[in-house]
C-alpha positions in Angstrom: 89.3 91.1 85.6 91.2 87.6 86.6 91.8 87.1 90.5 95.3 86.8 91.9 94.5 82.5 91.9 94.1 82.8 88.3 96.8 84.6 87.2 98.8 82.0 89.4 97.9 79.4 87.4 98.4 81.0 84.4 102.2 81.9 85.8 102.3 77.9 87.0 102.0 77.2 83.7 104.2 79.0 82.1 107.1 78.1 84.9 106.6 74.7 84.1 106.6 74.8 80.0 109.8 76.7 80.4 113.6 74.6 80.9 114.3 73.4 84.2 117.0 76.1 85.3 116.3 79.0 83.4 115.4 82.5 84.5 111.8 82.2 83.0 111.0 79.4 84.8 112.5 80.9 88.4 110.6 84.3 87.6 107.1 82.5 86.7 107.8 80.5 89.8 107.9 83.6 91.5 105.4 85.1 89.8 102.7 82.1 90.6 104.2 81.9 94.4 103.3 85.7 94.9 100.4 85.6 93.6 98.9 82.7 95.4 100.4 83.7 98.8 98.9 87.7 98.3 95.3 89.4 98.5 95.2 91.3 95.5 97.3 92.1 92.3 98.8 95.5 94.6 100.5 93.2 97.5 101.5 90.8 94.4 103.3 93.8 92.9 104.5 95.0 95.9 106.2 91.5 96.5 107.7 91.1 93.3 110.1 94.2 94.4 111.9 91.9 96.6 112.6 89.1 94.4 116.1 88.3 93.9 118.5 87.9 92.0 118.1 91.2 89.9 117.7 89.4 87.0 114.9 87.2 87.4 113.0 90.1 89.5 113.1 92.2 86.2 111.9 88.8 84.3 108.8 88.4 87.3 108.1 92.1 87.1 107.7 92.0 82.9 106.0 88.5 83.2 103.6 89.8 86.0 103.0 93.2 84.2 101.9 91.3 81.0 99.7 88.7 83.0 97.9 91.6 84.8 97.1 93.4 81.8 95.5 90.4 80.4 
């Protein structure tokens, strides 16, 4: 199973390959933030909750739920 730091870079990634403004690249943002910043993949999810606007907390949690599952 990847670490936290890996699946950050993997989110890093994808926030930058996506277009400056969108809500895929604030919700990988997000997604690579909380996961460097947290201990394990639970505190990560825990995190994402609080993520705001509504919109791009549903986009972190899908994007973080598919990147965890990898």
């Amino acid at each position: 199973m990847r670490d936290n730091l890996d699946l950050a870079t993997s989110a890093q990634e994808l926030a930058d390959a996506a277009p400056t403004g969108s809500i895929d690249r604030a919700a990988a943002s997000s997604v690579a933030i909380t996961l460097a910043t947290t201990r394990d993949i639970t505190d990560a999810r825990k995190t994402l909750d609080g993520v705001t606007p509504e919109e791009v907390r549903q986009a972190a949690l899908a994007l973080f739920e598919r990147l965890a599952a990898s």
